[in-house]
N, C-alpha and C positions, 0 to 999 in steps of 0.2 A: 088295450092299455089305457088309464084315465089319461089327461092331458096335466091332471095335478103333478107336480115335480114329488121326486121322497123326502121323506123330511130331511131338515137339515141341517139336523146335529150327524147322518148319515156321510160321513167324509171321507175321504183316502187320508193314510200315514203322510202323504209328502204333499198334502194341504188342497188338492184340487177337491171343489166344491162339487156336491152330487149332483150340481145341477146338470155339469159338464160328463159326469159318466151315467146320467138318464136320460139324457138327448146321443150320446152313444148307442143306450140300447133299444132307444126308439128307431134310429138310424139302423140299425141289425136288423131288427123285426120289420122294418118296411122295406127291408132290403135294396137298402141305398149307400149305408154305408158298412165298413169294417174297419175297427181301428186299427192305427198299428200297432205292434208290437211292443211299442215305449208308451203305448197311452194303455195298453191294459196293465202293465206291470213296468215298473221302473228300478232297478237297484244300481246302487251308486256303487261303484269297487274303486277303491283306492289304490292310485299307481306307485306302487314303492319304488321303481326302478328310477335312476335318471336317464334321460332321454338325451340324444347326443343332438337333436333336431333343435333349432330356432326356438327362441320363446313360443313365438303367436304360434306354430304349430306341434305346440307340445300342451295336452291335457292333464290336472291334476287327478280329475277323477276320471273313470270310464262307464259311460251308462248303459248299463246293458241288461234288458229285459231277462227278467227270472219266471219262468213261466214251467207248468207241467205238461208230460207229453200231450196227454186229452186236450190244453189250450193250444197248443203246440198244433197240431194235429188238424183240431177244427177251424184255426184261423186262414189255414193253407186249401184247407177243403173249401173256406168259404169263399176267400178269393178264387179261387179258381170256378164256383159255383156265379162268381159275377163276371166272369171272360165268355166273350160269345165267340167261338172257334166252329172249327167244321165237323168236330166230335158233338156241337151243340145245335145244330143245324143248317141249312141248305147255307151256302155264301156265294151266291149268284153273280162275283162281280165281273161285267163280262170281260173277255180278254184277258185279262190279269186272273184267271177265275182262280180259286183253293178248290180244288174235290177233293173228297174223302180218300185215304190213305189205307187200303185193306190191314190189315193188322195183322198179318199172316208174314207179310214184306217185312215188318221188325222183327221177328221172330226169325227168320232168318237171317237178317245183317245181326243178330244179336249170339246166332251158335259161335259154338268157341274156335272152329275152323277156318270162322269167319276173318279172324283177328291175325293178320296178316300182316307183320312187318316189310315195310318196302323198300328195305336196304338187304334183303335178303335175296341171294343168288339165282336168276330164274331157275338153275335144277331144282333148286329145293320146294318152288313154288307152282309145281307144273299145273293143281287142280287150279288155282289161282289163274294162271295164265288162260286156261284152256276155258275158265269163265267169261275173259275179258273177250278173247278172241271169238267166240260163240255170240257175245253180245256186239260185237261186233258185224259178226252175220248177220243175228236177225234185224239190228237197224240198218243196214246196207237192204235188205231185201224189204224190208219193212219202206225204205223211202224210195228203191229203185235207184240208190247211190251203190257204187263200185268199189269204196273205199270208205273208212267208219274211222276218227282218234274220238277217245272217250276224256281228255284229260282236261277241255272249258269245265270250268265250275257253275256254272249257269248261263242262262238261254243268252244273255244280253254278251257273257265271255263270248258264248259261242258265236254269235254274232261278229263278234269282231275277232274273233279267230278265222272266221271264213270271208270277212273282208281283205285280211292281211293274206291269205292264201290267193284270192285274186288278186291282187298287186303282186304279189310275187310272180305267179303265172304270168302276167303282165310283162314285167319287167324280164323276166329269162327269159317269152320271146321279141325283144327289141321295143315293148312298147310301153315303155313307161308314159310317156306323154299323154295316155287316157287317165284323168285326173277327175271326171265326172263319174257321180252314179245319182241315178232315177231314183225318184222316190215316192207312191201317188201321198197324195197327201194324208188319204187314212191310213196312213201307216203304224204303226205303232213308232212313240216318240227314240225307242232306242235305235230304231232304223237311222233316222237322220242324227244320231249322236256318235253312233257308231261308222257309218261313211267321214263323218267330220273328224271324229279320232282317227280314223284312218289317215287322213289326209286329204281326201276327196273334198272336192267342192258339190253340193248338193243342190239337184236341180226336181223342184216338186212338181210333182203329174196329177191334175184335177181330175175329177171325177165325171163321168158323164151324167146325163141325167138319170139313169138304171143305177148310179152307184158303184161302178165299174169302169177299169183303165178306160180311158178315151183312148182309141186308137188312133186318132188325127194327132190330139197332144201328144201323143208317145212318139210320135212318126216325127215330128218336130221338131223335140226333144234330142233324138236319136243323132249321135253324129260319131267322128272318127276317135272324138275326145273318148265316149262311152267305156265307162269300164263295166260296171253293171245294173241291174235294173235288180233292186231290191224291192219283195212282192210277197204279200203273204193270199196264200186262197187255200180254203175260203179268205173272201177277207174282212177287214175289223166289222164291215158289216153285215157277215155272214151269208156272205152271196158268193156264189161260186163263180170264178173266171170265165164264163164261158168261150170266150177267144184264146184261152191260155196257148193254144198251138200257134194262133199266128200272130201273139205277143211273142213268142220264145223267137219264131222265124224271125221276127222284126232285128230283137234285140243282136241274135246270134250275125244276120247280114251285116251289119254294121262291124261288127268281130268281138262285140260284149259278151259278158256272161250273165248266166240272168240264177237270182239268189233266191234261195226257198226259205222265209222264214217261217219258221216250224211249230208258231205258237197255236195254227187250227190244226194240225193234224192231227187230232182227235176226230175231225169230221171226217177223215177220209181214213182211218184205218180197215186195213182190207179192203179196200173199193177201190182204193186208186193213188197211183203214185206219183210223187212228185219227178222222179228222174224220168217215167214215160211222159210227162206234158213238156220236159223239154229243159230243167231246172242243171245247172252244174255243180251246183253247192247249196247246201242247204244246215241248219241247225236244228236240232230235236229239244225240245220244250218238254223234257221228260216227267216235271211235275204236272199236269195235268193231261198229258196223255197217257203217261203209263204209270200215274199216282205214286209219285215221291216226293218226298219234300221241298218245296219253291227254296229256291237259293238265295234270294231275298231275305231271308231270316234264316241266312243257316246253311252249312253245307250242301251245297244242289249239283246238277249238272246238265250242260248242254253241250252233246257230242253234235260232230260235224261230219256230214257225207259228202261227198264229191264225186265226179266224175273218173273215168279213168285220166284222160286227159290233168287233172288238178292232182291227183293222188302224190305223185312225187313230192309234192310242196308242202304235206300235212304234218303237225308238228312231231318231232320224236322224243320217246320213242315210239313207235306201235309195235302190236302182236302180231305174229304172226305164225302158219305150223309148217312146221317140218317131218316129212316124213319117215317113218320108224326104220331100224335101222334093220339089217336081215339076221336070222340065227343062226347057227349051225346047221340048221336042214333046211338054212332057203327060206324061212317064212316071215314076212314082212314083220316087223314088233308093229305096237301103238304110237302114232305120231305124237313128238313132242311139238313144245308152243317156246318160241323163243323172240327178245326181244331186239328191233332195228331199226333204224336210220334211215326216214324214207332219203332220195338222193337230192334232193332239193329245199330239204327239211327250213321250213319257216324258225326251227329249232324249239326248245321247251316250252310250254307255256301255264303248266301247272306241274307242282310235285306229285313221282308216282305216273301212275293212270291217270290222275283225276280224284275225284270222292268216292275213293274205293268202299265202302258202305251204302252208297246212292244209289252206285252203277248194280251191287250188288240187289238192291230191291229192283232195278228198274227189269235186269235177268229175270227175279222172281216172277211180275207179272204177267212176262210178257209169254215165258216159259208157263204157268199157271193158263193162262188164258186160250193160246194157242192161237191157230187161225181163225177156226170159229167164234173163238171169243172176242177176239181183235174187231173182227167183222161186226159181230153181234153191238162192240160199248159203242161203235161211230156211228149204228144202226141207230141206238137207243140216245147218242148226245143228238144228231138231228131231231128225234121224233120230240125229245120232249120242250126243246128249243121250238120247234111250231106249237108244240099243243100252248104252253105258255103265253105263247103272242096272239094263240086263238081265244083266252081266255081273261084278256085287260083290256081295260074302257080306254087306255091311253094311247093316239095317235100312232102309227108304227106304217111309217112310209114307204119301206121298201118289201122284197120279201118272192115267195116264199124262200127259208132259210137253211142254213146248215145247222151249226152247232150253238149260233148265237145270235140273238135281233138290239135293234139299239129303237127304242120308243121315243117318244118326244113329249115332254110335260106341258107342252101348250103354253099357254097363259101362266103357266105354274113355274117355280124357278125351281130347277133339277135340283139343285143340293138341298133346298127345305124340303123336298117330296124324300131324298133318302133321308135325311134326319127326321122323318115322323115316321116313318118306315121304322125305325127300330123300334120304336111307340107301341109298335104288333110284335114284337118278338122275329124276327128275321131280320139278316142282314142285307141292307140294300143293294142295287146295284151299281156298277162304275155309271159318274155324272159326269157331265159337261162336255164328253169326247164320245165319237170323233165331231168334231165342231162341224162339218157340213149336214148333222141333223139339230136342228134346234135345240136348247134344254134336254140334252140326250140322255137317256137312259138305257143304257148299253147293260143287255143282261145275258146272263148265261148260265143255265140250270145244270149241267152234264148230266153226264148219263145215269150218275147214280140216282138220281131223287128220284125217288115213287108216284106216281099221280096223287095222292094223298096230299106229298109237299107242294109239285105241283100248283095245288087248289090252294093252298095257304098262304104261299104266296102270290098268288093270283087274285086272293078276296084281300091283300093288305095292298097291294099295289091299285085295287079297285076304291077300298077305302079312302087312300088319300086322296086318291083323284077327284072326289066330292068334296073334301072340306076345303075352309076361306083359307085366307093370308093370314091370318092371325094365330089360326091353330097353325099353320105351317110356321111360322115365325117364330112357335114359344116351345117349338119343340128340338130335341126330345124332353118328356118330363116323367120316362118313366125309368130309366137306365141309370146306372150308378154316377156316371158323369152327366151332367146335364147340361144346356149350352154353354159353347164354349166358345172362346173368343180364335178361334188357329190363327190369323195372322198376325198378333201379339205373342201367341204362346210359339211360333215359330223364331219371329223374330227378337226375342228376350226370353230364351230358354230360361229355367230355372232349376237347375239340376243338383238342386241340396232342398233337404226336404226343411234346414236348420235355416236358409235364408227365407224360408216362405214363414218360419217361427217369430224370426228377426222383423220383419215386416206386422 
């Protein structure tokens, strides 16, 4: 396209200049911007009615874009043509990761059997039940817990649904007065947010030099107060607990409980369990281990396992079956699934099950995949999690890994290395945490990406790591939004598109 503007006697009806709708479609064609909907089309509709609302918030006219479906249509295609999601490639962020979502899983939350009212009588909903209670099993056998409620709405709920089940456990028998839980310091931040909503007071556990619990700190640490040792392993920096047996000894002599949080168990499907290393509670992180949707943006869910010992305390109701009743000649029927009250119940803490739609895919994959496959995705999230750290110029201090590595940008400041990273087309990884590696670049590929993706992001993360401060500093300049100011635009949102007009 020349750089000459159209001429211009070329005008819109309601007086904007072509100058402003050929720097539009120059914005289209370089694919930076899409206008919206009131700048390609405008029509004025006059309000006949009176309004019973305030002057200042009552409009004479209503402006509302008149547009045909094909505009219609392709404006919707285009934005979404400029959103980088996980339908659009690899989002390596680590810890927090997005994996891809098989598409087979909507496809079943979406049949019409699915669609289950939850004020309906367990008779009438036995296939329902007999889903929850089956998903129930496989997560109990899946983490080596005793006991499964499906009803946290996500990992950080579940999280504090199985904090409030140990205090409870605490407190029915005689010992409320443990008011401490451990926390190493890489923890993930909802660890220590969650002992603090609880009510605990939070005592942090350093790292050794390997990157793993110090057992002299923990031994320290460790007292009568101890409620529990919150601990994820792998952990955030994708090293495996090697002492995890005589961490659990530690914690359990003292008479704590020691917490599984459930955001790597992806690394350990099929291979190994958390209730056999010694865990009494733990949360399942369902969106990236058995690929549902993160609850972060939207309906999610994170179920809680327990020990036998903790089961009475877990919230109600849960499922459970009952066996069939006998016929006229003796022969046992099919057991029903009915709903109960465990005896020490922490009480409700989501409507329903939970996100009966989530729990419903999370059934899909796990029933889809089976043992073998289970085995096989924790197989394939380690392998490509090494081949990836085999394959960047950038620093990576500990290792070898599970599911995830954290690198270090050196001289380079982590957050301008992921803003020129989008530069390549991929999404960066998580920056700045966990803070005992420098400029950290904490990434994490799962198991879906291909060595193909692998390599691509491997040659963008090798990219940056050669260019100045200055390319780093002016970037991104190739993505629809370009630098951007976040600690302004945090702190003086602007959430009217009329006051950025007004301005």
């Amino acid at each position: 396209m020349s750089d000459d503007p159209t001429p211009a006697d070329d005008t819109r009806a309601d007086g904007e200049d072509a100058r402003v709708r050929y720097d539009q479609a120059r914005y289209v064609e370089d694919g930076q911007y899409e206008p919206l909907l009131s700048e390609k089309d405008l029509t004025r509709v006059e309000v006949g009615e009176e309004s019973p609302l305030p002057d200042d918030l009552t409009r004479e006219d209503l402006e509302l874009p008149e547009l045909s479906e094909p505009e219609l249509a392709r404006h919707y295609t285009r934005l979404s043509q400029m959103t980088y999601g996980i339908d659009s490639g690899p989002y390596p962020l680590g810890s927090c990761t997005m994996k891809y979502n098989p598409k087979f899983t909507e496809d079943v939350a979406a049949l019409p059997t699915a669609a289950v009212h939850p004020d309906r009588s367990p008779g009438t909903i036995q296939g329902t039940l007999e889903l929850l209670y089956r998903l129930q099993d496989y997560l109990g056998r899946i983490g080596g817990m005793d006991a499964v409620t499906l009803q946290p709405p996500a990992g950080a709920a579940g999280e504090f649904v199985g904090i409030r089940v140990a205090a409870a456990y605490h407190e029915h028998n005689g010992e409320a007065h443990r008011d401490e839980v451990i926390i190493p310091e890489s923890a993930h931040g909802t660890n220590f947010a969650t002992a603090a909503l609880g009510g605990y007071d939070v005592v942090s556990l350093p790292s050794d030099e390997d990157g793993r619990v110090d057992l002299e700190a923990l031994e320290a640490a460790l007292s009568e107060n101890t409620a529990a040792l919150m601990l994820t392993n792998p952990n955030t920096l994708g090293l495996f607990e090697r002492d995890i047996e005589e961490i659990a000894e530690l914690v359990h002599d003292v008479g704590g409980l020691l917490y599984y949080d459930g955001a790597n168990l992806n690394a350990l499907l099929g291979r190994a369990r958390p209730g056999d290393m010694g865990f009494d509670v733990m949360h399942y992180n369902v969106h990236k281990t058995f690929a549902t949707p993160h609850g972060g943006g939207g309906p999610g869910a994170g179920p809680v396992g327990v020990v036998e010992e903790l089961a009475p305390f877990l919230p109600a109701p849960r499922v459970r079956e009952v066996g069939g009743s006998d016929d006229a000649d003796g022969e046992r029927g099919e057991p029903t699934y009915e709903l109960f009250d465990p005896d020490h119940t922490i009480g409700k803490v989501h409507g329903y099950q939970g996100n009966w739609l989530v729990l419903v895919k999370t059934f899909a994959y796990i029933a889809r995949l089976g043992d073998v496959g289970l085995a096989d995705a924790s197989a394939m999230a380690v392998l490509n999690a090494n081949y990836l750290a085999s394959q960047i110029d950038y620093e990576i201090p500990y290792g070898p890994f599970h599911h995830e590595f954290v690198a270090s940008a050196g001289e380079q400041d982590a957050a301008e290395v992921a803003k020129r990273m989008l530069d390549y087309g991929v999404h960066p990884p998580t920056t700045k945490w966990p803070e005992i590696v420098p400029e950290a670049l904490m990434t994490e590929p799962t198991e879906v990406e291909s060595k193909a993706t692998l390599d691509r992001l491997a040659a963008a993360f090798d990219a940056v790591a050669t260019e100045d401060a200055d390319t780093l500093e002016a970037a991104p300049g190739r993505t629809t939004a370009r630098r951007i100011d976040q600690t302004s635009a945090a702190r003086n949102p602007r959430l009217s598109w009329q006051a950025l007009e007004d301005d």
